[in-house]
PDB file with SEQRES, HELIX, SHEET and CRYST1 records, atoms N, CA, C and O in Angstrom:
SEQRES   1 A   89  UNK UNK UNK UNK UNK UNK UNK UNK UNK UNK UNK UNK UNK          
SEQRES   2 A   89  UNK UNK UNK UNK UNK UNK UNK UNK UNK UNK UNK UNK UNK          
SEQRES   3 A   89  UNK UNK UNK UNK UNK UNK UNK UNK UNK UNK UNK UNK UNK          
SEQRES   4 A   89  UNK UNK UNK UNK UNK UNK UNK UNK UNK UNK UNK UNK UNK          
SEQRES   5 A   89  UNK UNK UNK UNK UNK UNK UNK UNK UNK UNK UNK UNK UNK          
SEQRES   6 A   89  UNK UNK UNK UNK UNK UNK UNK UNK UNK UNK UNK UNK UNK          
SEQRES   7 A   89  UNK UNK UNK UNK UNK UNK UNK UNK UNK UNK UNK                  
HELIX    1 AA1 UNK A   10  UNK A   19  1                                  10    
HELIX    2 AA2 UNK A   28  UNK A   31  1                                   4    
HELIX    3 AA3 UNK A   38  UNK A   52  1                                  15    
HELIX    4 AA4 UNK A   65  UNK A   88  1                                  24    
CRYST1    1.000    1.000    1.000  90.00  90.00  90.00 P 1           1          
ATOM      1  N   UNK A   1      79.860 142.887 110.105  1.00  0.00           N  
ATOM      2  CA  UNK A   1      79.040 141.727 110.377  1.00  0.00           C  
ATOM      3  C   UNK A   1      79.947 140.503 110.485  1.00  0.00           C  
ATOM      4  O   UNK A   1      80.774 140.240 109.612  1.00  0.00           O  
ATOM      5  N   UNK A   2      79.766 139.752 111.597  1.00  0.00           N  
ATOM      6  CA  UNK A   2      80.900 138.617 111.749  1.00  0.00           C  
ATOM      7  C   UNK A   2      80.299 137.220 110.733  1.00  0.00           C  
ATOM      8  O   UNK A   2      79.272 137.351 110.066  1.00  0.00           O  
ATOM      9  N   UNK A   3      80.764 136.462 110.739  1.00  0.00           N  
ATOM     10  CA  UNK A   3      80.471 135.379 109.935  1.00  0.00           C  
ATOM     11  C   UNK A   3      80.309 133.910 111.114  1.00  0.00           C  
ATOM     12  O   UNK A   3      81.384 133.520 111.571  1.00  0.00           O  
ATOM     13  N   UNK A   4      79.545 133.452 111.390  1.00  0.00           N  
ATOM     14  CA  UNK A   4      79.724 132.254 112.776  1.00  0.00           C  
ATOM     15  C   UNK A   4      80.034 131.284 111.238  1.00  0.00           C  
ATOM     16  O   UNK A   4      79.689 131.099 110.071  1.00  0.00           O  
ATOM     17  N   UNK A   5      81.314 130.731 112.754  1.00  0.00           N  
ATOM     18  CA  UNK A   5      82.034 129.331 112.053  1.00  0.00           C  
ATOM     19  C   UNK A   5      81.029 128.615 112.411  1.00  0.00           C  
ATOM     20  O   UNK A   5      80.246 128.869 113.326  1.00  0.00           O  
ATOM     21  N   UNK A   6      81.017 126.946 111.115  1.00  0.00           N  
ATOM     22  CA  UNK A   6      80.108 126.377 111.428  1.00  0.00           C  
ATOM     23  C   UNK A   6      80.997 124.984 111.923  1.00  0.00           C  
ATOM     24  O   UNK A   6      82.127 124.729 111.507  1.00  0.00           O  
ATOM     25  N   UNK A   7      80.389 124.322 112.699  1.00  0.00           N  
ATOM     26  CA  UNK A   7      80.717 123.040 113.285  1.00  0.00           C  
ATOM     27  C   UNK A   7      80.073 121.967 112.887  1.00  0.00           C  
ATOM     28  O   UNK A   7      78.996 121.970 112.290  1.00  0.00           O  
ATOM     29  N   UNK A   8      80.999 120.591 113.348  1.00  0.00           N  
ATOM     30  CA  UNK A   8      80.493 119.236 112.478  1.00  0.00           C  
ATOM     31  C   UNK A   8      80.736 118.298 113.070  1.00  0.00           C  
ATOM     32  O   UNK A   8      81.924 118.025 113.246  1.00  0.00           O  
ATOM     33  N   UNK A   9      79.756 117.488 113.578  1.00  0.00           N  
ATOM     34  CA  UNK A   9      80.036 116.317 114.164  1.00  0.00           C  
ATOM     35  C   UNK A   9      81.215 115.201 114.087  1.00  0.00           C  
ATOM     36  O   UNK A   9      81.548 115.085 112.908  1.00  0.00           O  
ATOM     37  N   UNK A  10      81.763 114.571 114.707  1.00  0.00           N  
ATOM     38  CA  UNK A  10      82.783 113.618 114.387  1.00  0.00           C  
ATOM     39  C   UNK A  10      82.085 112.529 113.476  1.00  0.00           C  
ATOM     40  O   UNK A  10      82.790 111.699 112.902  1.00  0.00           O  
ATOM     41  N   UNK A  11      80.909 112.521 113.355  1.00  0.00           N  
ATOM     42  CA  UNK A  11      80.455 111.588 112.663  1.00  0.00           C  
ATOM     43  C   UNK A  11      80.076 112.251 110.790  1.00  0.00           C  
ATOM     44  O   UNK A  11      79.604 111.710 109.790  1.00  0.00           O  
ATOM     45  N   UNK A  12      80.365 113.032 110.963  1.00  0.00           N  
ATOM     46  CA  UNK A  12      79.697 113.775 109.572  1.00  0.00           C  
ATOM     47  C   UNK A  12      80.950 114.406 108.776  1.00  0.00           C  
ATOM     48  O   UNK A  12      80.967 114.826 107.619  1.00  0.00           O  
ATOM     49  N   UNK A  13      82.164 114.346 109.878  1.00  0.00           N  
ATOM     50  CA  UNK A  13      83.491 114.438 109.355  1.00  0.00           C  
ATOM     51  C   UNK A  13      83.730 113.190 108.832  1.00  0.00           C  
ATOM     52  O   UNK A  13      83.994 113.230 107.630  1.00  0.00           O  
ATOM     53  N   UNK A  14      83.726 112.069 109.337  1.00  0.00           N  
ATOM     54  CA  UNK A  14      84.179 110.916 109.270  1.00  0.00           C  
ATOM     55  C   UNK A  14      83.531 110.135 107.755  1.00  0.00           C  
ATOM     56  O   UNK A  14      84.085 109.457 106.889  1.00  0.00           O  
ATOM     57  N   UNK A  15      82.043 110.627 107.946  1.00  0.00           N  
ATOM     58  CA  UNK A  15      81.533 110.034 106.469  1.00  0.00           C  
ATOM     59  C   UNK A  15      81.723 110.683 105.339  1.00  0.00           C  
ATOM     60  O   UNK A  15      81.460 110.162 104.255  1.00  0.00           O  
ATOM     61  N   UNK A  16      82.512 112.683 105.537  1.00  0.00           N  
ATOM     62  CA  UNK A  16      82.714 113.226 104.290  1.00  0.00           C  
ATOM     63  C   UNK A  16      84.341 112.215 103.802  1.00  0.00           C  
ATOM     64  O   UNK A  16      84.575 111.764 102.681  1.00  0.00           O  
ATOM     65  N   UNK A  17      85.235 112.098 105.040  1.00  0.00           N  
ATOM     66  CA  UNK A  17      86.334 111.625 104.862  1.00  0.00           C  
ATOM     67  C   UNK A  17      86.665 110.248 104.340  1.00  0.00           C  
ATOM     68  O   UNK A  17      87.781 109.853 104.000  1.00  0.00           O  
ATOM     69  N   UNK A  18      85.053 109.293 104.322  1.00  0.00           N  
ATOM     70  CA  UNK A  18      85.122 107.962 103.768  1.00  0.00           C  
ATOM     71  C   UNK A  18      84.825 108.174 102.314  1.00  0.00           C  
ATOM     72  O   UNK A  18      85.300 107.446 101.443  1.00  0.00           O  
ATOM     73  N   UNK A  19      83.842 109.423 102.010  1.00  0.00           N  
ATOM     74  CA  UNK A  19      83.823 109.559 100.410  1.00  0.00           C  
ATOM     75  C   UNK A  19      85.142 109.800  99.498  1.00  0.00           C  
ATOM     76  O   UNK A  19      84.986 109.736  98.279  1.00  0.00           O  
ATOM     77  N   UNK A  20      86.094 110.003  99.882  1.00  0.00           N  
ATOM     78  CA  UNK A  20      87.133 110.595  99.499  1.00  0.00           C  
ATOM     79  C   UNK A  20      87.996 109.362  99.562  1.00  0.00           C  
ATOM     80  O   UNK A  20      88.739 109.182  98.598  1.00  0.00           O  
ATOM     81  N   UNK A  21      88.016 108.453 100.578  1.00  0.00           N  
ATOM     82  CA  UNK A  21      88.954 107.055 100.548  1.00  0.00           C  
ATOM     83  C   UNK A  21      88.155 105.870 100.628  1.00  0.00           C  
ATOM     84  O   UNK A  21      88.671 104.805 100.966  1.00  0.00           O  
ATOM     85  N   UNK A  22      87.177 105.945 100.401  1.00  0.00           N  
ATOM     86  CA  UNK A  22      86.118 104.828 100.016  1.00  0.00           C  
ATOM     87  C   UNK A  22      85.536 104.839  98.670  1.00  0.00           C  
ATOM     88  O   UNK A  22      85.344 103.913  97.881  1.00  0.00           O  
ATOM     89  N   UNK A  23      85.337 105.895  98.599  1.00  0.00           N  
ATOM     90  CA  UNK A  23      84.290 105.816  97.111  1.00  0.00           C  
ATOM     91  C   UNK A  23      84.749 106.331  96.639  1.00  0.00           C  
ATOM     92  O   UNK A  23      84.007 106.826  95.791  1.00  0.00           O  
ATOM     93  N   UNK A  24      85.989 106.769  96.523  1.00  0.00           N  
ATOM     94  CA  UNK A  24      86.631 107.543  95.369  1.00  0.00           C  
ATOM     95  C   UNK A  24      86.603 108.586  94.473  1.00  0.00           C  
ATOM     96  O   UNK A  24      86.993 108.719  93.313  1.00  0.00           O  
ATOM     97  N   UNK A  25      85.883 109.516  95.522  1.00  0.00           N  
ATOM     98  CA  UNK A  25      85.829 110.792  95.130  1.00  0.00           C  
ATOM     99  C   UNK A  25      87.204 111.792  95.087  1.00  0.00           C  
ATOM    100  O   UNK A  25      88.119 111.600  95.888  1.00  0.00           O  
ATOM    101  N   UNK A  26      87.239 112.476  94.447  1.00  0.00           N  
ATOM    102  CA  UNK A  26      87.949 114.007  94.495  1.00  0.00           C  
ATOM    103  C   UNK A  26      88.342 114.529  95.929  1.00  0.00           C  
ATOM    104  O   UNK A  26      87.585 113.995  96.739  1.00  0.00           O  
ATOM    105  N   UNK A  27      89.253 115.385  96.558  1.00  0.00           N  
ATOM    106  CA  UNK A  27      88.392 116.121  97.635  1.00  0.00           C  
ATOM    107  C   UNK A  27      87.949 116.963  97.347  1.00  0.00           C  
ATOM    108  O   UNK A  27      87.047 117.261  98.130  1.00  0.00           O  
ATOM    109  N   UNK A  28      88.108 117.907  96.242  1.00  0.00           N  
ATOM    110  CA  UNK A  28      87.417 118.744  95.085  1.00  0.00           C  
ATOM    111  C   UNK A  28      85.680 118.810  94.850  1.00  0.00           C  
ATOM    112  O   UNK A  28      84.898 119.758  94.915  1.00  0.00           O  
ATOM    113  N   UNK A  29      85.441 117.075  94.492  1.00  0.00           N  
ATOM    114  CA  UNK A  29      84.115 117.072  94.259  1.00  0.00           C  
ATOM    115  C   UNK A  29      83.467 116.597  95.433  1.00  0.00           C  
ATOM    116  O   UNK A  29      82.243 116.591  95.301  1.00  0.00           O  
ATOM    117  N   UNK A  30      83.983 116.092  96.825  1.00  0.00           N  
ATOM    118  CA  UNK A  30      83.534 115.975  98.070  1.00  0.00           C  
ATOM    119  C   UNK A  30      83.183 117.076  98.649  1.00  0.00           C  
ATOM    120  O   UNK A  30      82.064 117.430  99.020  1.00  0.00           O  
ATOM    121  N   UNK A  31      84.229 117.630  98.715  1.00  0.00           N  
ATOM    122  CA  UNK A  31      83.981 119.006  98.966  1.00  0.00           C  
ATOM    123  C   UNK A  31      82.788 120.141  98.542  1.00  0.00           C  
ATOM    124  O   UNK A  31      82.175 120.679  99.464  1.00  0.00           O  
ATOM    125  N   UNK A  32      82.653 120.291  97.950  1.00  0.00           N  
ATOM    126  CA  UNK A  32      81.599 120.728  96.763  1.00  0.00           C  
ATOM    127  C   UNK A  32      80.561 120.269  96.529  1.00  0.00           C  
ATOM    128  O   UNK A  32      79.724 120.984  95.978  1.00  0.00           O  
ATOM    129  N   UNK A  33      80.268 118.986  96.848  1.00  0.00           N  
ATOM    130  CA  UNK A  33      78.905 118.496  97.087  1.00  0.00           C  
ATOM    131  C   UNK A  33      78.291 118.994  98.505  1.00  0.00           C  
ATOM    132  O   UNK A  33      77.188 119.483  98.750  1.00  0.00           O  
ATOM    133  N   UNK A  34      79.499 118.668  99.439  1.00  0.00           N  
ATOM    134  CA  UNK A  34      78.784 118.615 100.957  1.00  0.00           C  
ATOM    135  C   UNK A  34      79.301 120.388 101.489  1.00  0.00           C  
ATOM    136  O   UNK A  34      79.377 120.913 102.599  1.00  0.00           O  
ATOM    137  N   UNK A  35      79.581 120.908 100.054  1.00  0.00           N  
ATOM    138  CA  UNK A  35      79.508 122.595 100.551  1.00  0.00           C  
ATOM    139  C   UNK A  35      80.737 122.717 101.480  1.00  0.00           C  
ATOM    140  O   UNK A  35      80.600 123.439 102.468  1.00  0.00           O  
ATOM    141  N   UNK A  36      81.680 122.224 101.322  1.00  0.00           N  
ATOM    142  CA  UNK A  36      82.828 122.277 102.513  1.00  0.00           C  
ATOM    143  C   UNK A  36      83.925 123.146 101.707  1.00  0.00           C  
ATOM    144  O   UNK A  36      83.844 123.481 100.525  1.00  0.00           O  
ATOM    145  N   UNK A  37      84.932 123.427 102.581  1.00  0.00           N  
ATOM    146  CA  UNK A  37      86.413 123.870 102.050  1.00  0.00           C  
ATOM    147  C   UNK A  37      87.199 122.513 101.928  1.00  0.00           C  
ATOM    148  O   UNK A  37      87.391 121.717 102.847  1.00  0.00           O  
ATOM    149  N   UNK A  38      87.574 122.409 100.765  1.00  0.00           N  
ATOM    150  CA  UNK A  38      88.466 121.854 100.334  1.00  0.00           C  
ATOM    151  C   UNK A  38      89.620 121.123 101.755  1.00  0.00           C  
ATOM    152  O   UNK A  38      89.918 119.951 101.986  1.00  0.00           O  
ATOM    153  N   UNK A  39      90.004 122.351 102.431  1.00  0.00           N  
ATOM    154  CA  UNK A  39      91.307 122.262 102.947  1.00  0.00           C  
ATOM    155  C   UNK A  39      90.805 121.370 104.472  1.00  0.00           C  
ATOM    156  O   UNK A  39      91.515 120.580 105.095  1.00  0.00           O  
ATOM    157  N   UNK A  40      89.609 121.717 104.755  1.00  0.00           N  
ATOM    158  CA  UNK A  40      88.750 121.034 105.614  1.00  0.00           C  
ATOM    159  C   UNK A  40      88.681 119.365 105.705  1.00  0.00           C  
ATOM    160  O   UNK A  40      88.756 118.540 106.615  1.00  0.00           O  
ATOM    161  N   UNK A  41      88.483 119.326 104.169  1.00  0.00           N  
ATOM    162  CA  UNK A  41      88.181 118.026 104.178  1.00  0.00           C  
ATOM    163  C   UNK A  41      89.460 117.293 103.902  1.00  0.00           C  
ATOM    164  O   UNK A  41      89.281 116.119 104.228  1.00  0.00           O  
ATOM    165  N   UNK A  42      90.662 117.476 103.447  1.00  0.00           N  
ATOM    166  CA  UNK A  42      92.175 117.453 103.141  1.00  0.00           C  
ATOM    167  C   UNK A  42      92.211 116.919 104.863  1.00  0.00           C  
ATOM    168  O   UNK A  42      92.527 115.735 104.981  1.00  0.00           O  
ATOM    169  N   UNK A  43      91.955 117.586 106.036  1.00  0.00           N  
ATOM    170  CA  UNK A  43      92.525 117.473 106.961  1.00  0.00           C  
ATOM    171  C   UNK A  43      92.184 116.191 107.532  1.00  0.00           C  
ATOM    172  O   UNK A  43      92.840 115.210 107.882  1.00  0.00           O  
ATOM    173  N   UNK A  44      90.451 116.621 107.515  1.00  0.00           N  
ATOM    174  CA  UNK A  44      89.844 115.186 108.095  1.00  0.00           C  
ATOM    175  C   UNK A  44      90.224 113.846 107.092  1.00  0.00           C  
ATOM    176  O   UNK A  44      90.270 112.736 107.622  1.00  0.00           O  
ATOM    177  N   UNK A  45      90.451 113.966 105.866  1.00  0.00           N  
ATOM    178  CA  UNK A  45      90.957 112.607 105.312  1.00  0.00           C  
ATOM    179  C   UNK A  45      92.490 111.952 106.096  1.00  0.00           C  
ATOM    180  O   UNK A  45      92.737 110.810 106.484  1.00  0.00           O  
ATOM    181  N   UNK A  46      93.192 112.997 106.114  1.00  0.00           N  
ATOM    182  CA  UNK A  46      94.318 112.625 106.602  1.00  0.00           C  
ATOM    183  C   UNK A  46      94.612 112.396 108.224  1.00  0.00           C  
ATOM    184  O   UNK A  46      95.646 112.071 108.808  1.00  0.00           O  
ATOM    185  N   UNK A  47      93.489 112.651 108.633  1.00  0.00           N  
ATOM    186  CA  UNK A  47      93.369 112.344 110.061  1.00  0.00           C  
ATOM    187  C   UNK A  47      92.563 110.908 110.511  1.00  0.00           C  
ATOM    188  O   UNK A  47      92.657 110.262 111.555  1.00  0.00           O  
ATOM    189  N   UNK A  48      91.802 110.692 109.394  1.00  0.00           N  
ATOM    190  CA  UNK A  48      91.319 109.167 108.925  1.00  0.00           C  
ATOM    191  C   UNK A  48      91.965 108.260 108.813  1.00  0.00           C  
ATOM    192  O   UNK A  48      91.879 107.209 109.447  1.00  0.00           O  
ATOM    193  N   UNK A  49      92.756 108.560 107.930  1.00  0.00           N  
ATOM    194  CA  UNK A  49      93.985 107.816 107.374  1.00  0.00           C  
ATOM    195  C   UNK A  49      95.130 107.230 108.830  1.00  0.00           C  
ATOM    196  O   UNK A  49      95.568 106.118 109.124  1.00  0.00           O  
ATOM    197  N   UNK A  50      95.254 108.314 109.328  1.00  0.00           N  
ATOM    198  CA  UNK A  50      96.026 108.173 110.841  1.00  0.00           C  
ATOM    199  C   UNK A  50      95.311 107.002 111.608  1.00  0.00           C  
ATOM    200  O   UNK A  50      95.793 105.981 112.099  1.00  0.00           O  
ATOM    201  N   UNK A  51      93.919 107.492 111.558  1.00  0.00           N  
ATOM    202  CA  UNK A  51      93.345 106.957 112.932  1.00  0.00           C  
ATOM    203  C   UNK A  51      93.410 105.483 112.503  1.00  0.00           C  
ATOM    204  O   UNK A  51      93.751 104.615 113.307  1.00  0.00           O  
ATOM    205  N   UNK A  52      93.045 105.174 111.091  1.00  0.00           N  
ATOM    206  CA  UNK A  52      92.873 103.590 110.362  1.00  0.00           C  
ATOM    207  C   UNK A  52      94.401 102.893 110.756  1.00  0.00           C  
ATOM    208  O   UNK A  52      94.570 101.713 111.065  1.00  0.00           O  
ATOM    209  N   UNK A  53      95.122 103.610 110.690  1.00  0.00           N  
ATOM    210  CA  UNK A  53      96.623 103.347 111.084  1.00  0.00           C  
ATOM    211  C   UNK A  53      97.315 103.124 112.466  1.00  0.00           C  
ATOM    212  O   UNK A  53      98.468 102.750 112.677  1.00  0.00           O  
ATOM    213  N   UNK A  54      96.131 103.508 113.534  1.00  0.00           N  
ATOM    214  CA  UNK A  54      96.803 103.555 114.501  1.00  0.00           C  
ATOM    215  C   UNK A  54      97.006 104.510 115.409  1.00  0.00           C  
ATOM    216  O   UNK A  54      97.068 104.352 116.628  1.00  0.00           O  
ATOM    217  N   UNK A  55      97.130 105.700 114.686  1.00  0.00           N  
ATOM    218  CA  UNK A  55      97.506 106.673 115.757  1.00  0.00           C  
ATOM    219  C   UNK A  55      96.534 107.472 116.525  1.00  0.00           C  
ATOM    220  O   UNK A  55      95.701 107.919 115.736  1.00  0.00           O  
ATOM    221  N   UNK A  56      96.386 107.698 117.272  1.00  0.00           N  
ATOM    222  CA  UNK A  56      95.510 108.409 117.962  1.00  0.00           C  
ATOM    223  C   UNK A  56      96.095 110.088 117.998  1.00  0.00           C  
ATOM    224  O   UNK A  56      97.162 110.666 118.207  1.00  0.00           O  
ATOM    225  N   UNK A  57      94.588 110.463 117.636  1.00  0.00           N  
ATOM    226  CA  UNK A  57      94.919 111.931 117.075  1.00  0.00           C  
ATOM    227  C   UNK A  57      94.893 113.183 118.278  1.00  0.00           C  
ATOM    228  O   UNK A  57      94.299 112.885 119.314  1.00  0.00           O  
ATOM    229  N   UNK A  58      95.349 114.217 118.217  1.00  0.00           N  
ATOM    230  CA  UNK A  58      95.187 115.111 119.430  1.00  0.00           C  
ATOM    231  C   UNK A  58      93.985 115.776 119.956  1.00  0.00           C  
ATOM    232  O   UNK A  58      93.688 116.361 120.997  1.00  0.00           O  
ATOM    233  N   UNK A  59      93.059 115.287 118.195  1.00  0.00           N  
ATOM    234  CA  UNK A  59      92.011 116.774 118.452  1.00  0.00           C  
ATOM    235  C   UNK A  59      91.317 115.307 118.320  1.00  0.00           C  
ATOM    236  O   UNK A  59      91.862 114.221 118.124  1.00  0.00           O  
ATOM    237  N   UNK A  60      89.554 115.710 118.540  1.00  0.00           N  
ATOM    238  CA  UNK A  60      88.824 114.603 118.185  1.00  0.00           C  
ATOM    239  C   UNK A  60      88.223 113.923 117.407  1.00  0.00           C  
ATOM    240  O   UNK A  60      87.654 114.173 116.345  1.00  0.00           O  
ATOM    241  N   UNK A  61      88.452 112.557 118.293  1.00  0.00           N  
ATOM    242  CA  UNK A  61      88.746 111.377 116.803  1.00  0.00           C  
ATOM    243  C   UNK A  61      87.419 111.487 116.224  1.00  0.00           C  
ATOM    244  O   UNK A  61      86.400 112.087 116.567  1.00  0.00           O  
ATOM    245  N   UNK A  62      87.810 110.514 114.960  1.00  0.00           N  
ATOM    246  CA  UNK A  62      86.670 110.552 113.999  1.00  0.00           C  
ATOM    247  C   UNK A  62      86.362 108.607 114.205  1.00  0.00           C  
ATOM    248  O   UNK A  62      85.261 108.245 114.620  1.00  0.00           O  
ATOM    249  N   UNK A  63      86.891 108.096 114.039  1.00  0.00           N  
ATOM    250  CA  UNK A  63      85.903 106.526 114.455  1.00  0.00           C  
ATOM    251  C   UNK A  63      86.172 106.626 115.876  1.00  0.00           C  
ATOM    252  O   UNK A  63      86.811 107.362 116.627  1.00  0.00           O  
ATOM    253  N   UNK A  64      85.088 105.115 115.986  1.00  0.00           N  
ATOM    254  CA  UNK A  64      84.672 104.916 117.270  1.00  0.00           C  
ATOM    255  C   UNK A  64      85.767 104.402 117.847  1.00  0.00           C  
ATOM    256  O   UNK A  64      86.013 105.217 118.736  1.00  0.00           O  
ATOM    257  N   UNK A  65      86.482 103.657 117.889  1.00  0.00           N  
ATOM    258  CA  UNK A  65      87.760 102.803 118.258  1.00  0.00           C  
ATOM    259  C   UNK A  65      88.708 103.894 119.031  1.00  0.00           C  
ATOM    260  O   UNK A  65      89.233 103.715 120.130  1.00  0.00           O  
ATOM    261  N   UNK A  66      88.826 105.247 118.086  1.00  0.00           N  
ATOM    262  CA  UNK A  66      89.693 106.224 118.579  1.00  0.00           C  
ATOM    263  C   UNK A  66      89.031 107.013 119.375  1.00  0.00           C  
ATOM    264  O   UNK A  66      89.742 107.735 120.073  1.00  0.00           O  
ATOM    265  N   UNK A  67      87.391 107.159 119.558  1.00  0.00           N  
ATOM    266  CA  UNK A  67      86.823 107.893 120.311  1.00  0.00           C  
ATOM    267  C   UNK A  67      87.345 107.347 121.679  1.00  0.00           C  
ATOM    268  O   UNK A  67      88.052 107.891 122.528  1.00  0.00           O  
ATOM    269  N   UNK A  68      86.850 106.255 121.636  1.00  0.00           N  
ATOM    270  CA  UNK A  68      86.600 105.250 123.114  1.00  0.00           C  
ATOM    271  C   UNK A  68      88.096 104.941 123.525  1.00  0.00           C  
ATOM    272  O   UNK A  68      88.103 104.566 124.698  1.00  0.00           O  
ATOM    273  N   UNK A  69      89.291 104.962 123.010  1.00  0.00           N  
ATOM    274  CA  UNK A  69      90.580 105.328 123.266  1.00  0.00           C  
ATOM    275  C   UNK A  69      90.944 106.756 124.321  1.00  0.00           C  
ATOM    276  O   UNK A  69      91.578 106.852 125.372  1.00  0.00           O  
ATOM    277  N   UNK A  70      90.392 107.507 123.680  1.00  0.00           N  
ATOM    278  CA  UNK A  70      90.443 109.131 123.819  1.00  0.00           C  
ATOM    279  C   UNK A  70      89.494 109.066 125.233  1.00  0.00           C  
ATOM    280  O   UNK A  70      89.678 109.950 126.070  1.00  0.00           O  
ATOM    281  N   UNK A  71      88.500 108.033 125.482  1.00  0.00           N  
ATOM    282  CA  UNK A  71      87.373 108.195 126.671  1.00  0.00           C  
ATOM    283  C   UNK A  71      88.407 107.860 127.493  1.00  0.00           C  
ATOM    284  O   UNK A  71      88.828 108.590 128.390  1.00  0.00           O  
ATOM    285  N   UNK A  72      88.909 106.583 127.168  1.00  0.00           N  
ATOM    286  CA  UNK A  72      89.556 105.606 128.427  1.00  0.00           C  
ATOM    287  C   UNK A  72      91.145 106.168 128.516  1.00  0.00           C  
ATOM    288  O   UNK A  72      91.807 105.852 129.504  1.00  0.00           O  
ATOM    289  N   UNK A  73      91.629 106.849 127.661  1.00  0.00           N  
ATOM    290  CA  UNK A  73      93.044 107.762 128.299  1.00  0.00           C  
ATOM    291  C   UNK A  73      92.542 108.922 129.173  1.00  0.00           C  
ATOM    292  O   UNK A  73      93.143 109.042 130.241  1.00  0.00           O  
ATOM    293  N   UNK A  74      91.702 109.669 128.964  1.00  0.00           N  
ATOM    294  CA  UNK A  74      90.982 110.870 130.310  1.00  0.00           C  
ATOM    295  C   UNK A  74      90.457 110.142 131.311  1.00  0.00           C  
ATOM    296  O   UNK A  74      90.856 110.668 132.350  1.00  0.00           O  
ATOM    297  N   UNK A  75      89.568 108.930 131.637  1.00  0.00           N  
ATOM    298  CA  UNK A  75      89.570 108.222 132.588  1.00  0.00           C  
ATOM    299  C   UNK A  75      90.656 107.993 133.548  1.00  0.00           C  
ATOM    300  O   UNK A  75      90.623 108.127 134.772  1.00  0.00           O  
ATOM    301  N   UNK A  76      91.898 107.523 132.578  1.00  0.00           N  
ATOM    302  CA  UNK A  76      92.793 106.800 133.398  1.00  0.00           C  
ATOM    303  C   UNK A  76      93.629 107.749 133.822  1.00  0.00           C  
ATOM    304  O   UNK A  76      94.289 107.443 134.815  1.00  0.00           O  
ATOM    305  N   UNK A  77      93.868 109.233 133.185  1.00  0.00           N  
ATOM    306  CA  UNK A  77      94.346 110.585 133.439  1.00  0.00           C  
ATOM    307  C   UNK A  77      93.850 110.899 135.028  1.00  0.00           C  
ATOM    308  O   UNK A  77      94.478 110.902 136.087  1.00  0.00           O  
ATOM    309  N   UNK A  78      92.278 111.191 134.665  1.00  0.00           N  
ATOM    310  CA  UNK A  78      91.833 111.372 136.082  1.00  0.00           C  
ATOM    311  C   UNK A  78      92.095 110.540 137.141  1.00  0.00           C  
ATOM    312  O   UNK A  78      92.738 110.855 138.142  1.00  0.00           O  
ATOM    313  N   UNK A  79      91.453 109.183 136.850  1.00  0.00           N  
ATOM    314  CA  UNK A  79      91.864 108.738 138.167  1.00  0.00           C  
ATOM    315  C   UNK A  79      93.111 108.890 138.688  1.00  0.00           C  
ATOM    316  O   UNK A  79      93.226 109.228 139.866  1.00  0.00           O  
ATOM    317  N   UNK A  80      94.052 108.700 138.013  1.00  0.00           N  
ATOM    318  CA  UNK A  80      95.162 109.065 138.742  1.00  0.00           C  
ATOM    319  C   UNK A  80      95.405 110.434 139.277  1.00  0.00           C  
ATOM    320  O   UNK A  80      96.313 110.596 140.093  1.00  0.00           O  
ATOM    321  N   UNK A  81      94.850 111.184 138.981  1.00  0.00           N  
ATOM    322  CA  UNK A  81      95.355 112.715 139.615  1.00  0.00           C  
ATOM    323  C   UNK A  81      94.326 112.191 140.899  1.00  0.00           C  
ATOM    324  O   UNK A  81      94.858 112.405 141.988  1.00  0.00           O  
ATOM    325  N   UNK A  82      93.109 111.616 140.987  1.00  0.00           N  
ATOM    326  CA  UNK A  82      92.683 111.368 142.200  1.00  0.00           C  
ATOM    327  C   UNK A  82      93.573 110.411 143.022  1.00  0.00           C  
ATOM    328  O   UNK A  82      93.735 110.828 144.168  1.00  0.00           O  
ATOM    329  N   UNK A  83      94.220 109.196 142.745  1.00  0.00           N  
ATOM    330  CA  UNK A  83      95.078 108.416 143.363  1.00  0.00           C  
ATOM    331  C   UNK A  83      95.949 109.605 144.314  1.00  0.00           C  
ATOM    332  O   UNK A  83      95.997 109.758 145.534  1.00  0.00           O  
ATOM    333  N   UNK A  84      96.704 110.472 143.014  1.00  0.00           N  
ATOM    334  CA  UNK A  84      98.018 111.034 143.614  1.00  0.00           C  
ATOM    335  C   UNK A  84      97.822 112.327 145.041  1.00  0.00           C  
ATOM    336  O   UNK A  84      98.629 112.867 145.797  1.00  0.00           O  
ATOM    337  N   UNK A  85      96.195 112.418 144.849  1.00  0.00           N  
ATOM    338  CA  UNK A  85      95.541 113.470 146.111  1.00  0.00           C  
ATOM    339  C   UNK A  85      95.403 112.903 147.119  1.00  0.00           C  
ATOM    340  O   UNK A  85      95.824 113.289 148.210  1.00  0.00           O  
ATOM    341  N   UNK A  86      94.612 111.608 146.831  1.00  0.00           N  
ATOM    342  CA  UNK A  86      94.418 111.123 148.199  1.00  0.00           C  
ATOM    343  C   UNK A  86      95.614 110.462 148.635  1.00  0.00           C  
ATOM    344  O   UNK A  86      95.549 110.165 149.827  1.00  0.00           O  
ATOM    345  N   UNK A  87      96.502 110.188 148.168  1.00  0.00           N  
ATOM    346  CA  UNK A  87      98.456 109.820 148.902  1.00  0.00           C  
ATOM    347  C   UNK A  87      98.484 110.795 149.364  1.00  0.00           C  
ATOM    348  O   UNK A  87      98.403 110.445 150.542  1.00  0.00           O  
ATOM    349  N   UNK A  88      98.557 112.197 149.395  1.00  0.00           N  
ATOM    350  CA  UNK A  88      98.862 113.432 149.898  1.00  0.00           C  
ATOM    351  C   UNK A  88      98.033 113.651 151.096  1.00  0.00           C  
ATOM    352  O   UNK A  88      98.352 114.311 152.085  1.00  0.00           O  
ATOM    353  N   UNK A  89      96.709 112.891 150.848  1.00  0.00           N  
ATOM    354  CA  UNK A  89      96.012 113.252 152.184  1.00  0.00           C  
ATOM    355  C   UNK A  89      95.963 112.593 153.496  1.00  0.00           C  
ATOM    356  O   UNK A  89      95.321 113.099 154.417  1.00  0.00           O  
TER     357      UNK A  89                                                      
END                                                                             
């Protein structure tokens, strides 16, 4: 019998990851309240931590700032692969 992985909004990552650097929880007792793995929530804190910092992450972001970053770098990706077609044509 397989087990389906379960999935989680960027927004429901983002508010387990503010309990943990906002309110000063555990990731232990974050974890454990909101039924998560530990190592889960370890990741998304530290990918929080990034994004509050600046960096824009590979996989997807957790605030809005880095979402809408992540929109407008694939925008500007595409258009240009359209620019560089129609030069060719």
């Amino acid at each position: 019998m397989t087990k389906q992985r379960r999935t989680f909004t960027p927004e429901f990552k983002r508010e387990a990851a503010c309990l943990v650097l906002d309110q000063g929880y555990s990731h232990a007792e974050a974890a454990r309240s909101l039924g998560l793995v530990e190592s889960a929530l370890r990741r998304w804190v530290n990918q929080l931590q990034q994004e509050r910092g600046g960096i824009t992450p590979a996989s997807k972001a957790l605030t809005p700032e880095q979402q809408k970053i992540q929109e407008l770098e694939a925008r500007i990706t595409r258009l240009e692969r359209e620019k560089s077609i129609l030069k060719k044509a």
